[in-house]
MITOR-370211 format. One line per field, with one value per residue (C-alpha): residue number from 0; residue in three letters; x, y, z. Coordinates in Angstrom, 2 decimals. Example, Ala and Ser with C-alpha at 12.3 -4.5 7.8 and 13.67 -1.06 7.14 Angstrom:
2
resi <- (0, 1)
resn <- (ala, ser)
px <- (12.30, 13.67)
py <- (-4.50, -1.06)
pz <- (7.80, 7.14)
end
This chain:
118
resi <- (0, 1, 2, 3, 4, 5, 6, 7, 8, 9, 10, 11, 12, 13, 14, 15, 16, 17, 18, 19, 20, 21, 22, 23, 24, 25, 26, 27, 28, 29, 30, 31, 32, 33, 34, 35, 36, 37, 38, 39, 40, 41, 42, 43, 44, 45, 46, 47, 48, 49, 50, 51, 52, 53, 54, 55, 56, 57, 58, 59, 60, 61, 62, 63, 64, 65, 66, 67, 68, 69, 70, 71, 72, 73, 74, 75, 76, 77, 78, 79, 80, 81, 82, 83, 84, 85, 86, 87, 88, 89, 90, 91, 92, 93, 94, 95, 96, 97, 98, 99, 100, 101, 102, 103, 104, 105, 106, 107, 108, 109, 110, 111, 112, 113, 114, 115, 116, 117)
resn <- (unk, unk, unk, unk, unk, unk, unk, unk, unk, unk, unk, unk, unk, unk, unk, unk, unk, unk, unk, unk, unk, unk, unk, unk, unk, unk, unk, unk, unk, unk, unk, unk, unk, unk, unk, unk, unk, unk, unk, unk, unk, unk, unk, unk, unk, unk, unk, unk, unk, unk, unk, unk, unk, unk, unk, unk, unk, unk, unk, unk, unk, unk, unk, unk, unk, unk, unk, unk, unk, unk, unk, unk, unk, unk, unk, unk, unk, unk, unk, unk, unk, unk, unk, unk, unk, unk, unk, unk, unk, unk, unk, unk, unk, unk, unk, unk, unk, unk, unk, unk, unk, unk, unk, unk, unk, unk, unk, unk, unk, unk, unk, unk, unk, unk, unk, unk, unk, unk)
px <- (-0.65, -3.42, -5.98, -6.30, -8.15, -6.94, -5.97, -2.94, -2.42, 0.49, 1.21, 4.76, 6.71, 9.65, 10.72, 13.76, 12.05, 14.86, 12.47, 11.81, 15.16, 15.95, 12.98, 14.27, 17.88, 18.44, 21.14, 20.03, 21.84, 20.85, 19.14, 17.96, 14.50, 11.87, 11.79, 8.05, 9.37, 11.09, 8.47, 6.16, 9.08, 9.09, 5.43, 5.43, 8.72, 6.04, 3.83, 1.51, -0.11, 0.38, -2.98, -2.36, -0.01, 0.69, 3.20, 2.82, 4.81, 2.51, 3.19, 2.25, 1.66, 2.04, 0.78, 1.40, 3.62, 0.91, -0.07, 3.76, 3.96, 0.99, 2.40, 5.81, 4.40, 2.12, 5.18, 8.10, 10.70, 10.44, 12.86, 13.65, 16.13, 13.76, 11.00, 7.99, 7.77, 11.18, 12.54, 10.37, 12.98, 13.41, 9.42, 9.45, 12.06, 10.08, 6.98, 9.15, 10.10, 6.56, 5.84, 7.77, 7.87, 4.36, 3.46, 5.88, 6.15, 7.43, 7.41, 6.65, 7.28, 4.27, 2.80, 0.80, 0.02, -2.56, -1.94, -3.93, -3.20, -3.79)
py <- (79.05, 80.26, 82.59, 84.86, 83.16, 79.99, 77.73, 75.30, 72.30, 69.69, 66.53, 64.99, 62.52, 63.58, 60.04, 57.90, 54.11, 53.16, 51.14, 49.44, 49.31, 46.55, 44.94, 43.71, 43.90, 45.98, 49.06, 51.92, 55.35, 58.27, 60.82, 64.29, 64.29, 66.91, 69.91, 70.97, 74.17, 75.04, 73.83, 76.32, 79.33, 78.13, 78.65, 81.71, 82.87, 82.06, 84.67, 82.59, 83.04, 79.78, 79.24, 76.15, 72.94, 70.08, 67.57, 63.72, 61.01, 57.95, 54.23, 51.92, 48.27, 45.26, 42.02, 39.79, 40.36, 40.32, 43.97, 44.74, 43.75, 45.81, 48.93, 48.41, 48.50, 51.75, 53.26, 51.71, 54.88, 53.40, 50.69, 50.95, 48.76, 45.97, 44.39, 42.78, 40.52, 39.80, 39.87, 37.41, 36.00, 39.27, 39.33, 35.53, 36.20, 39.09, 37.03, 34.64, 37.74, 38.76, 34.75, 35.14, 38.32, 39.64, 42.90, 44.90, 49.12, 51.36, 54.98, 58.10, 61.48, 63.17, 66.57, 68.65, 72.35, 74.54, 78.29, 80.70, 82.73, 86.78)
pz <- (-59.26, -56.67, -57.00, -54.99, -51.71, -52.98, -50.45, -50.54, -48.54, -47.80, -45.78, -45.60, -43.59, -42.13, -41.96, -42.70, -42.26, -40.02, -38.33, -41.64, -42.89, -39.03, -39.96, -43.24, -42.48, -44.81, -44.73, -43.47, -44.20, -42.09, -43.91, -43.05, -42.77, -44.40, -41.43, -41.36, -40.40, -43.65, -45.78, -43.36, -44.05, -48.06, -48.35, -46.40, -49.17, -51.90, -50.35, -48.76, -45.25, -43.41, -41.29, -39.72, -39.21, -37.28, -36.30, -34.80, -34.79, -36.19, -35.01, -37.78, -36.80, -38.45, -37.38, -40.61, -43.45, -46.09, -44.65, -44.71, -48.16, -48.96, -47.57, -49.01, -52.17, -51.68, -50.34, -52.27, -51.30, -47.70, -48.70, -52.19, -52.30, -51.30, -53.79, -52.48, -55.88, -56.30, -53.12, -51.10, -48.80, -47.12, -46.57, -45.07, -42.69, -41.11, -41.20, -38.70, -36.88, -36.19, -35.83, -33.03, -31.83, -32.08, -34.27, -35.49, -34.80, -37.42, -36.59, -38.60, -38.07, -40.09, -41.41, -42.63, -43.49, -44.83, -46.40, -47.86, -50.80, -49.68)
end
């Protein structure tokens, strides 16, 4: 609950790791992604006054697989079918990959919005 004058603020990724999901060769399944704009016309329905919000898409890079790893755990919905600790073999063949083809580029379509409670 906000007080009046309270002020709420979101950031989502509106993402499906496809990029990710080649990587690794792992499935992918198309999903829908989060639509900024409905989260904006949800927190309007909640009575708040949305005041700002922005969209980018975000190009992470990754230039070793230790950093991959790293972020795969921090973020383990991006692949969850994939675990850095168990799964290793998955992780060495994309450190060959980015052996031999340079850094890898995973792209992000990101969020965020900020509403004030009238």
């Amino acid at each position: 609950m906000l007080a009046k004058g309270g002020v709420f603020i979101t950031q989502g990724v509106g993402s499906d790791y496809r990029d990710f999901h080649d990587l690794l060769d792992e499935p992918w399944t198309p999903v829908t992604p989060l639509d900024p704009a409905l989260v904006a016309r949800q927190v309007a329905a909640a009575g708040l006054t949305v005041e700002g919000r922005g969209e980018a898409e975000v190009v992470l890079t990754f230039a070793d697989v230790g950093a991959l790893g790293w972020y795969l755990r921090q973020v383990p919905w991006a692949v969850p079918t994939v675990d850095v600790e168990r799964d290793p073999g998955r992780l060495r063949a994309a450190h060959e990959r980015i052996l031999a083809d340079g850094p890898v580029h995973a792209r992000e379509q990101q969020f965020w919005l900020r509403a004030v409670k009238r």
